[in-house]
LUMKEKOL-244913 format. One record per residue (C-alpha): residue in three letters; x, y, z. Coordinates in steps of 0.2 Angstrom, whole numbers, plus 5000, padded with zeros to 4 digits. Example, Ala and Ser with C-alpha at 12.3 -4.5 7.8 and 13.67 -1.06 7.14 Angstrom:
% LUMKEKOL-244913
<node><residu>Ala</residu><X>5062</X><Y>4978</Y><Z>5039</Z></node>
<node><residu>Ser</residu><X>5068</X><Y>4995</Y><Z>5036</Z></node>
***
This chain:
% LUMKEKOL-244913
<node><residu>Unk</residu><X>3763</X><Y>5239</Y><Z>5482</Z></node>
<node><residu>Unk</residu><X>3775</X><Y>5239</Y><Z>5465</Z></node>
<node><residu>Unk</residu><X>3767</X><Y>5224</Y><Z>5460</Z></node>
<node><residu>Unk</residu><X>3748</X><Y>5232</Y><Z>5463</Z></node>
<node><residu>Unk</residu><X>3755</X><Y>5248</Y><Z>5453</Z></node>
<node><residu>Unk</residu><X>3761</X><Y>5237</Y><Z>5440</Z></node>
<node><residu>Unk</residu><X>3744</X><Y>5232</Y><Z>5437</Z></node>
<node><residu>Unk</residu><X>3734</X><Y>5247</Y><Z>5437</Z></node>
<node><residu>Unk</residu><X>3744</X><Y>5251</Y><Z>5424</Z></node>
<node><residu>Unk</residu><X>3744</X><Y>5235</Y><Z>5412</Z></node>
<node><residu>Unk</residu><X>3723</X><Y>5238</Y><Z>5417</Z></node>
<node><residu>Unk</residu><X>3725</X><Y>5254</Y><Z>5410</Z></node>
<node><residu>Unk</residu><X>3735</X><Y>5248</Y><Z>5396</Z></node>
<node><residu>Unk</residu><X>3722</X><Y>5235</Y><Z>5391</Z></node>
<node><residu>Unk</residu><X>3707</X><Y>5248</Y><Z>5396</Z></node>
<node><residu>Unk</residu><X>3714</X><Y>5259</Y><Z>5380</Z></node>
<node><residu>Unk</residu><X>3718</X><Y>5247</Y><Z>5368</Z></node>
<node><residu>Unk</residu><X>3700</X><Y>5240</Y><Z>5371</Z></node>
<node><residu>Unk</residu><X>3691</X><Y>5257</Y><Z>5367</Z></node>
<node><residu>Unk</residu><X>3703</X><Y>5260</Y><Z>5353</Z></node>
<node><residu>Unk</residu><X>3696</X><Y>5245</Y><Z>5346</Z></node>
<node><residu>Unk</residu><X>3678</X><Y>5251</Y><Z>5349</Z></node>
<node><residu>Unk</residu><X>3683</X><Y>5269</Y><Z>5342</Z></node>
<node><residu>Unk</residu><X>3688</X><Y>5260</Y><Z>5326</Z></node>
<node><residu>Unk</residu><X>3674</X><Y>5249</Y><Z>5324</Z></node>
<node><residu>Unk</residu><X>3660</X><Y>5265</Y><Z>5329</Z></node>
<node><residu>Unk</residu><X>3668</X><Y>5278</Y><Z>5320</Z></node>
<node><residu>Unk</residu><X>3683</X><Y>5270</Y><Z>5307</Z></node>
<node><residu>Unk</residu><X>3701</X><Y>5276</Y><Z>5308</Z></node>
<node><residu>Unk</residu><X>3698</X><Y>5294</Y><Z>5302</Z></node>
<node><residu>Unk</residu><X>3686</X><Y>5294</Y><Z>5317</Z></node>
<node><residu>Unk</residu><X>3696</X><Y>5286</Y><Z>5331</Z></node>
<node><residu>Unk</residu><X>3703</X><Y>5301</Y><Z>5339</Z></node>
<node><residu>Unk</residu><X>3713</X><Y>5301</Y><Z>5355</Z></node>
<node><residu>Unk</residu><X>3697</X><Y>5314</Y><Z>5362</Z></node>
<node><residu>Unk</residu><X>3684</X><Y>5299</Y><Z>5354</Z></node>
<node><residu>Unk</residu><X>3697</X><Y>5285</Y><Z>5365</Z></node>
<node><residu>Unk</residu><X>3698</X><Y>5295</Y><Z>5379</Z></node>
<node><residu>Unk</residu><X>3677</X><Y>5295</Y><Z>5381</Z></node>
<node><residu>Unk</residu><X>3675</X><Y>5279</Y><Z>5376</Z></node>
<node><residu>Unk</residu><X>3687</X><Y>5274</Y><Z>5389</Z></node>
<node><residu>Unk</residu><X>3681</X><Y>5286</Y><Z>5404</Z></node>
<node><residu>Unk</residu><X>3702</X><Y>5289</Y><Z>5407</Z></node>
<node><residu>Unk</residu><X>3710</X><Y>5303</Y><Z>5406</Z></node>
<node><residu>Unk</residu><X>3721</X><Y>5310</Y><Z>5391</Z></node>
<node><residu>Unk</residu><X>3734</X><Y>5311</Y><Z>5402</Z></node>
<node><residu>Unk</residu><X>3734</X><Y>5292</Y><Z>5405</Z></node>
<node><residu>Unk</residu><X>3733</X><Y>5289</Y><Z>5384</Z></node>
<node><residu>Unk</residu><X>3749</X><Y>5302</Y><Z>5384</Z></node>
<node><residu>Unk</residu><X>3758</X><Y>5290</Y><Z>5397</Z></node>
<node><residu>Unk</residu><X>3757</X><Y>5273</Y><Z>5389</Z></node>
<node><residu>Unk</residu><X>3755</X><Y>5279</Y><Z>5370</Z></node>
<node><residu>Unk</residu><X>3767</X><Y>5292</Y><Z>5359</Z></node>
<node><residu>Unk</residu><X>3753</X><Y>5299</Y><Z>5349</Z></node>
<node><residu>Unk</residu><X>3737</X><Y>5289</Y><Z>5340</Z></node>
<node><residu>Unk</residu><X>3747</X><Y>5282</Y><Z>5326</Z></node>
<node><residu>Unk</residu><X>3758</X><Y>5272</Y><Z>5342</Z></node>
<node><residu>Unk</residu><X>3740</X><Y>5271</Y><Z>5349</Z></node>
<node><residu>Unk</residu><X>3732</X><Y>5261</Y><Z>5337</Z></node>
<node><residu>Unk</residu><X>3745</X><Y>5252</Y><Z>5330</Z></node>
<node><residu>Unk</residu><X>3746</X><Y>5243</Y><Z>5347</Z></node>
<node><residu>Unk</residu><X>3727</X><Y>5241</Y><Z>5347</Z></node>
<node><residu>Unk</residu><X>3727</X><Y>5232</Y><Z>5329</Z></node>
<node><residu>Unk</residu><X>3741</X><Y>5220</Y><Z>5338</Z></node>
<node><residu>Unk</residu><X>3732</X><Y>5216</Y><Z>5354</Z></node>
<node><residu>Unk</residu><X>3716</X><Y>5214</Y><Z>5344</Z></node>
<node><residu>Unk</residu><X>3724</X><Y>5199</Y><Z>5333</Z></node>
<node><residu>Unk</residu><X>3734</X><Y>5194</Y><Z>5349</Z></node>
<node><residu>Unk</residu><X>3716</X><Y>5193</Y><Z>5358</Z></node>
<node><residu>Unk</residu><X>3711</X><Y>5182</Y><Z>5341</Z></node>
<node><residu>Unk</residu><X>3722</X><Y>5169</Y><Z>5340</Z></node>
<node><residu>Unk</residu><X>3720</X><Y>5167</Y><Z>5360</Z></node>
<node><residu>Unk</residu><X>3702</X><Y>5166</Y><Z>5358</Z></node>
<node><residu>Unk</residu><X>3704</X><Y>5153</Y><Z>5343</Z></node>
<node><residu>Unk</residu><X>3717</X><Y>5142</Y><Z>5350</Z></node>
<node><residu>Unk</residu><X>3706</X><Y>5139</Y><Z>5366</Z></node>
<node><residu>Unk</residu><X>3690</X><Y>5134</Y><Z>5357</Z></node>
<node><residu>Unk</residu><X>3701</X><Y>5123</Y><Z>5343</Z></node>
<node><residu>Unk</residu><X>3715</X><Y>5115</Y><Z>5354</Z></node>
<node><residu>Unk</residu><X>3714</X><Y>5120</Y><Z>5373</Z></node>
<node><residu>Unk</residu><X>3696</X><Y>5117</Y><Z>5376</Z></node>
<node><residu>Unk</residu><X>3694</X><Y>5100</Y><Z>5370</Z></node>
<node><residu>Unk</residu><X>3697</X><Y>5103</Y><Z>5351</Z></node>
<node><residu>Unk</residu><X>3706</X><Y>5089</Y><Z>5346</Z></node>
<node><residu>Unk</residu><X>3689</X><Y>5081</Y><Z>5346</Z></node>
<node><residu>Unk</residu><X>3682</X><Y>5094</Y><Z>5332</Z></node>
<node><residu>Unk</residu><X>3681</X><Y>5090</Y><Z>5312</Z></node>
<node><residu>Unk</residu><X>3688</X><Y>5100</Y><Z>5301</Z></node>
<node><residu>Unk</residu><X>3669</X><Y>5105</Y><Z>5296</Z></node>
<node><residu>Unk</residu><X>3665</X><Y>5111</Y><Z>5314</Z></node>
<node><residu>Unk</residu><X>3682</X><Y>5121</Y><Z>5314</Z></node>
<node><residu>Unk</residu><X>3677</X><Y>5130</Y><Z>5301</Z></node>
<node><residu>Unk</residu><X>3660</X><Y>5135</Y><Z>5308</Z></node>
<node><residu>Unk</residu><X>3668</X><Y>5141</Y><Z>5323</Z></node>
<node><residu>Unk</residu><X>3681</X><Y>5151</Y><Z>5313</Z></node>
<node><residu>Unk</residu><X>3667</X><Y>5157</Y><Z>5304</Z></node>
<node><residu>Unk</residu><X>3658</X><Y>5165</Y><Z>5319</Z></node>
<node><residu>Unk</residu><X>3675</X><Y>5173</Y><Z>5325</Z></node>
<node><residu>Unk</residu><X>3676</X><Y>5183</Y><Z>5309</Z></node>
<node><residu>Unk</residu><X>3657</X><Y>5189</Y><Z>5312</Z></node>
<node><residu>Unk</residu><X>3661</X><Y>5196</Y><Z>5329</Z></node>
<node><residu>Unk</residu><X>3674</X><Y>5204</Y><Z>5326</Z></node>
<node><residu>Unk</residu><X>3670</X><Y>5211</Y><Z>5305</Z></node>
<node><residu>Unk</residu><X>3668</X><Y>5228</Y><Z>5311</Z></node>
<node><residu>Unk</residu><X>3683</X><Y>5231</Y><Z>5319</Z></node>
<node><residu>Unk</residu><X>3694</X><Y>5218</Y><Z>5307</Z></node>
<node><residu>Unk</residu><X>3686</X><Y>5225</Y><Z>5291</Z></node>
<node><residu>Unk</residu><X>3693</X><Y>5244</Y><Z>5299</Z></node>
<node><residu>Unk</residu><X>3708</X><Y>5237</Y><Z>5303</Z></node>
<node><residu>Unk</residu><X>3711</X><Y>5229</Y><Z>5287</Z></node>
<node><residu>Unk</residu><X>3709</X><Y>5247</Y><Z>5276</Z></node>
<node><residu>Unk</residu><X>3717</X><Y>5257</Y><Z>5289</Z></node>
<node><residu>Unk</residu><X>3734</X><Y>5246</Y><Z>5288</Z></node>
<node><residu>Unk</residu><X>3731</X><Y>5247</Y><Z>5269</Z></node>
<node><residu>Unk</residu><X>3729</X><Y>5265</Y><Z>5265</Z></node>
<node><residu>Unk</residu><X>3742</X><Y>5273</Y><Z>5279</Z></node>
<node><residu>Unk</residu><X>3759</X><Y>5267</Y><Z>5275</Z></node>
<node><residu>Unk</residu><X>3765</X><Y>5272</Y><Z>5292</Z></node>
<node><residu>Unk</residu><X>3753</X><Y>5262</Y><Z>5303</Z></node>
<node><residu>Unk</residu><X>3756</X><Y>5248</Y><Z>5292</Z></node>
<node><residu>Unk</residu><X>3772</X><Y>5249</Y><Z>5295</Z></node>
<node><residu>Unk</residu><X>3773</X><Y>5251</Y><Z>5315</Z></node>
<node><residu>Unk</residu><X>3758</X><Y>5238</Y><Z>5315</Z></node>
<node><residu>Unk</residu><X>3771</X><Y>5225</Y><Z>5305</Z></node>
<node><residu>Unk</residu><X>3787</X><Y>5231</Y><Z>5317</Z></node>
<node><residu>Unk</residu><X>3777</X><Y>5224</Y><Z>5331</Z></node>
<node><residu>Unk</residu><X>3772</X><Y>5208</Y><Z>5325</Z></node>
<node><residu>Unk</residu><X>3787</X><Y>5203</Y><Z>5316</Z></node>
<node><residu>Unk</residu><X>3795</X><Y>5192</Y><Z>5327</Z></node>
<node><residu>Unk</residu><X>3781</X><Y>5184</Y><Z>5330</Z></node>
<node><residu>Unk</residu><X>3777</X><Y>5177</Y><Z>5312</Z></node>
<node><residu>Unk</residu><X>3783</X><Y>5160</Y><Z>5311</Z></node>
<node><residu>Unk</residu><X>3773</X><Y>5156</Y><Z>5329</Z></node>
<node><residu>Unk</residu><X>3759</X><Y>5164</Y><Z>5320</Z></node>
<node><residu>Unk</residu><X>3759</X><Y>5151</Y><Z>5306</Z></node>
<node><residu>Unk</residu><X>3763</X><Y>5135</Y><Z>5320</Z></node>
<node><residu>Unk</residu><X>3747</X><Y>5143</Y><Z>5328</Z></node>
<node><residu>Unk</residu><X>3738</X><Y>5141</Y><Z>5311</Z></node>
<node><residu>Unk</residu><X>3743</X><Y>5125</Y><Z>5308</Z></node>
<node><residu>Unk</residu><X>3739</X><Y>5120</Y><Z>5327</Z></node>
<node><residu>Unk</residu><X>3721</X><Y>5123</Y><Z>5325</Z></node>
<node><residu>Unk</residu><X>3720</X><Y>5116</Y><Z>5308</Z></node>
<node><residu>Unk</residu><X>3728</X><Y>5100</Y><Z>5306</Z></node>
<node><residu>Unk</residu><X>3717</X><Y>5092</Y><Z>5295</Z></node>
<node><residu>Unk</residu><X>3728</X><Y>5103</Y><Z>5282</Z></node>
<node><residu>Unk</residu><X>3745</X><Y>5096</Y><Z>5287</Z></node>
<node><residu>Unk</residu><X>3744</X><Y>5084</Y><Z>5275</Z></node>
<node><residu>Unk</residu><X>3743</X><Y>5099</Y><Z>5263</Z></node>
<node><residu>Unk</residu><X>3757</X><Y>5105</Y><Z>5253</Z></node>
<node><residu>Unk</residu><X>3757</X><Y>5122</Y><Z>5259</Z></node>
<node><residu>Unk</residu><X>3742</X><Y>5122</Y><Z>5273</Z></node>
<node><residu>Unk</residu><X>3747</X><Y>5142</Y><Z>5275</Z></node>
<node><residu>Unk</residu><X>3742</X><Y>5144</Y><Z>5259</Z></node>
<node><residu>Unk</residu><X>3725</X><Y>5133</Y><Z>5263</Z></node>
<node><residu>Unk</residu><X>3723</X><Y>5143</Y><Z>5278</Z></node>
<node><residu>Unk</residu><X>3725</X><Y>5161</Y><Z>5271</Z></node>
<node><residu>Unk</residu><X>3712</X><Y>5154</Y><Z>5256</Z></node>
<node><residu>Unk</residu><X>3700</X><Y>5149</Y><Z>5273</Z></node>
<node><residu>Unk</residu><X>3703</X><Y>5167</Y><Z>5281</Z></node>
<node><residu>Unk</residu><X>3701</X><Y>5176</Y><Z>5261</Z></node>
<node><residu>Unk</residu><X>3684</X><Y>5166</Y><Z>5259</Z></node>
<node><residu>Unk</residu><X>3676</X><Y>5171</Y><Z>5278</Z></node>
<node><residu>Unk</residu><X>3680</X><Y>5187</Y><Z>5276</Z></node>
<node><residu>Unk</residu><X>3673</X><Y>5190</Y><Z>5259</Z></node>
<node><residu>Unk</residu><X>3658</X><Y>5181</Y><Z>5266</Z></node>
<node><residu>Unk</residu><X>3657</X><Y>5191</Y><Z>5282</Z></node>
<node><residu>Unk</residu><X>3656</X><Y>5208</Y><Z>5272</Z></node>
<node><residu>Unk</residu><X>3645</X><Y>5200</Y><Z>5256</Z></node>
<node><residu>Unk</residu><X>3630</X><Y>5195</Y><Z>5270</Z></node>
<node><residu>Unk</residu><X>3631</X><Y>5212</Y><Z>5280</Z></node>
<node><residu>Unk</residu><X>3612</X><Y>5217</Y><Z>5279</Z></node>
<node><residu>Unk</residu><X>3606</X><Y>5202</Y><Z>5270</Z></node>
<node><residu>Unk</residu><X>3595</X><Y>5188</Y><Z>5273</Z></node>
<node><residu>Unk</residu><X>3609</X><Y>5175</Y><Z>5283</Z></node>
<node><residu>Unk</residu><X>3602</X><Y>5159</Y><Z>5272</Z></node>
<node><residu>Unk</residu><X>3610</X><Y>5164</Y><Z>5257</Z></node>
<node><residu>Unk</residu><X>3628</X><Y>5167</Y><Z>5266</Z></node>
<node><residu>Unk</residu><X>3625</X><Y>5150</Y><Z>5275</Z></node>
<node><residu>Unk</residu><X>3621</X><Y>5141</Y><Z>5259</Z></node>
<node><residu>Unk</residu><X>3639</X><Y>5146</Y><Z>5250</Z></node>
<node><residu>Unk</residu><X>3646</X><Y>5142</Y><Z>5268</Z></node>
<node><residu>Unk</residu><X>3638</X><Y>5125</Y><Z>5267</Z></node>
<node><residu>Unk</residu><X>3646</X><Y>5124</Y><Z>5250</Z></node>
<node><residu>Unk</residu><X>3663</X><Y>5132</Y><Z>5253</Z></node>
<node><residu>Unk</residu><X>3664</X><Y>5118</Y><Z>5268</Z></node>
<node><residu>Unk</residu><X>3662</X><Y>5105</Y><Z>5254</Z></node>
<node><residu>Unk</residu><X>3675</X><Y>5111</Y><Z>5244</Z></node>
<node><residu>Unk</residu><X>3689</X><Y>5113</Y><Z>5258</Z></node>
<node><residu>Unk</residu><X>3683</X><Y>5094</Y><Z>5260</Z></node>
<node><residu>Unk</residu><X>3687</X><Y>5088</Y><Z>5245</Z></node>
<node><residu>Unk</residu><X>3703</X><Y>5099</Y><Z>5245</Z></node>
<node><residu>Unk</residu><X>3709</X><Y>5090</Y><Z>5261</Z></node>
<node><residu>Unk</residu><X>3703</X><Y>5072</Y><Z>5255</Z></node>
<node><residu>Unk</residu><X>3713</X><Y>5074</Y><Z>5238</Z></node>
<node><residu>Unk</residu><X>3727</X><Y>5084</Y><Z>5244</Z></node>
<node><residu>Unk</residu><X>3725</X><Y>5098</Y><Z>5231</Z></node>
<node><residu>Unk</residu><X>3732</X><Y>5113</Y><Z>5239</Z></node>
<node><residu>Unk</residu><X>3748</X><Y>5110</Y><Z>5226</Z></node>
<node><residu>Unk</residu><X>3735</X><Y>5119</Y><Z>5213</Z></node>
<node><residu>Unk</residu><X>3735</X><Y>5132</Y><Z>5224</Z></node>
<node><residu>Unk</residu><X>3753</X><Y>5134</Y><Z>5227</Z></node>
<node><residu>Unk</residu><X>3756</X><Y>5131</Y><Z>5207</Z></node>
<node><residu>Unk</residu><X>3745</X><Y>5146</Y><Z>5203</Z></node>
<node><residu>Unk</residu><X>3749</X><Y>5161</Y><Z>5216</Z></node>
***
């Protein structure tokens, strides 16, 4: 019986956190409401007010289980489900589509951490801890870049590019994004075969 209680509420839990996410993708920060959660969800503002303090408590556990969600979705298609057998081009490629599916809600995400302070803050108190796994996790499903002299660095110049991409080819013809994907491939490449990431390091 407790254990059945236990997860209704963790379904719950999750069931609020997934239409937070859809909130913020549909209708951006300003827009997600708890009201707009609350339909999107078909629970009950009383359920929202028993799991979550107010919406900045709300959403700042949505941006974590949505990067949580990521790296769990990424480390099974690069290590768990036969990745070792991948290159570092096909890697990328499938990087590449995780950005694409989720550019809504990770662009939102990304201004809404950077223009309210305090959700920036309770988003970074939840994931503290959890930073140096993060990186281990990075480097996991890129090892091509252990060779590297700083293969964080390569990876957040990976994630930097995608993104860029991702927004630049919203609404445009996909042949011109794919070309400079094609072409930013090469260039990781060559970065790996000559081990030039010390460039990178020497100029940030």
């Amino acid at each position: 019986m407790r254990r059945r209680q236990e997860d209704r509420r963790a379904a719950t839990r999750t069931a609020l956190l997934e239409a937070t996410l859809r909130c913020l993708g549909e209708k951006g920060y300003a827009g997600a409401s708890i009201g707009e959660v609350v339909k999107m969800s078909g629970l009950s503002r009383g359920a929202v007010d028993h799991h979550f303090n107010n919406k900045l408590d709300l959403v700042a556990e949505a941006v974590a289980y949505f990067y949580e969600q990521r790296f769990e979705r990424l480390e099974r298609r690069l290590i768990t489900e036969g990745g070792e057998s991948l290159n570092l081009s096909e890697r990328l490629r499938i990087f590449r589509e995780d950005v694409d599916a989720w550019a809504p809600v990770g662009f939102e995400i990304m201004v809404a951490t950077r223009t309210d302070p305090d959700l920036e803050t309770a988003y970074e108190a939840r994931i503290n801890g959890r930073r140096a796994e993060m990186v281990a996790a990075w480097e996991r499903m890129f090892p091509e870049f252990a060779a590297l002299a700083s293969p964080e660095r390569m990876i957040g110049v990976v994630g930097a590019f995608l993104r860029g991409l991702s927004l630049e080819s919203r609404g445009r013809p996909t042949a011109r994004a794919d070309a400079l994907f094609e072409l930013f491939v090469a260039m990781v490449e060559t970065a790996v075969e000559q081990k030039i990431s010390s460039v990178i390091d020497s100029n940030s």
